[in-house]
C-alpha positions, 0 to 999 in steps of 0.5 A: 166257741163264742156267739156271733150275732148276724143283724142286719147280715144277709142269711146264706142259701141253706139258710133261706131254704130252710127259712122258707120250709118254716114258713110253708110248713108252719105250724110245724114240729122239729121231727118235722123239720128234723125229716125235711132238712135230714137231721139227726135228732130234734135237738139238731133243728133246735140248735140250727135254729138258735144259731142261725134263724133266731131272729126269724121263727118263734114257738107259740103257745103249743110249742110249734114252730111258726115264722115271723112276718119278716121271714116270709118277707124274706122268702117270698114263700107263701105261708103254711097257714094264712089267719082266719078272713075275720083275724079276730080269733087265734083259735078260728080255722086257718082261711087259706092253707098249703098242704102237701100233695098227699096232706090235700088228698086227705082233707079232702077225704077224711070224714066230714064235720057232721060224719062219723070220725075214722081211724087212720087206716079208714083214711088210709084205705079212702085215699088208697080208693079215691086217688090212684095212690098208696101212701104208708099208713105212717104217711097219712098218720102224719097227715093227719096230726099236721092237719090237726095242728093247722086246726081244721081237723079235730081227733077224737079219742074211741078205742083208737084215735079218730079223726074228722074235719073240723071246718067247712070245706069250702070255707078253707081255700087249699094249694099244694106244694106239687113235687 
């Protein structure tokens, strides 16, 4: 089967659906999408995307996924991570993020910058006390690791990983994605 370029051709539906996860979810990891779009393996949404999105994500320098500028043109979606208020540094944290439902509740309730980190299920069990919500411990690991990934959220490594904010609170403007 040969390659067929699509400049210039208008993407279908499934394919600015998934555009637009790309770019409310970045940065983000295949099993990330692999689980959003039901695929079967890492190397399935590498392959959608080479065949269908090429021109409209790019790997940074850690390897996530991030979409370009003329993909969130095209989806009108808001981006998962907005660039820092001063936009000098790369590695500054995010000024404006989405997060899902439960990824909010989380950074709302992991432990703060000054405080002592806590394990996953320290989070799990806030959460689970805070809010009327019991999430998996998986669910609130994955959290966790996205929350990490965006940069506003640091692990720190005792007898088991250890999470806390990075960032101050307020300083991080948050809306979610309500299902």
């Amino acid at each position: 089967m040969g390659w067929l370029v699509t400049v210039g051709m208008s993407l279908t539906d499934e394919e600015l659906a998934r555009l637009a996860d790309i770019v409310e979810l970045q940065p983000t990891k295949n099993g990330e999408l692999q689980d959003r779009w039901a695929l079967d393996s890492g190397s399935e949404v590498h392959q959608y995307l080479e065949g269908h999105l090429k021109e409209y994500y790019y790997r940074d320098d850690d390897s996530l996924i991030r979409s370009t500028p003329e993909a969130v043109e095209l989806t009108d979606v808001e981006p998962g991570v907005a660039p820092s208020a001063d936009g000098e540094s790369d590695d500054a944290p995010p000024s404006s993020v989405r997060l899902s439902p439960l990824e909010a509740k989380v950074f709302e309730t992991v432990a703060g910058p000054e405080a002592r980190s806590e394990s996953v299920v320290s989070v799990l069990n806030a959460v689970r006390d805070e809010y009327d919500t019991d999430p998996d411990v998986e669910e609130v690991r994955q959290a966790l690791q996205r929350l990490k990934r965006i940069g506003i959220v640091e692990v720190i490594y005792r007898a088991v990983p250890t999470f806390r904010v990075c960032v101050d609170r307020d300083a991080v403007s948050v809306s979610t994605n309500e299902a």
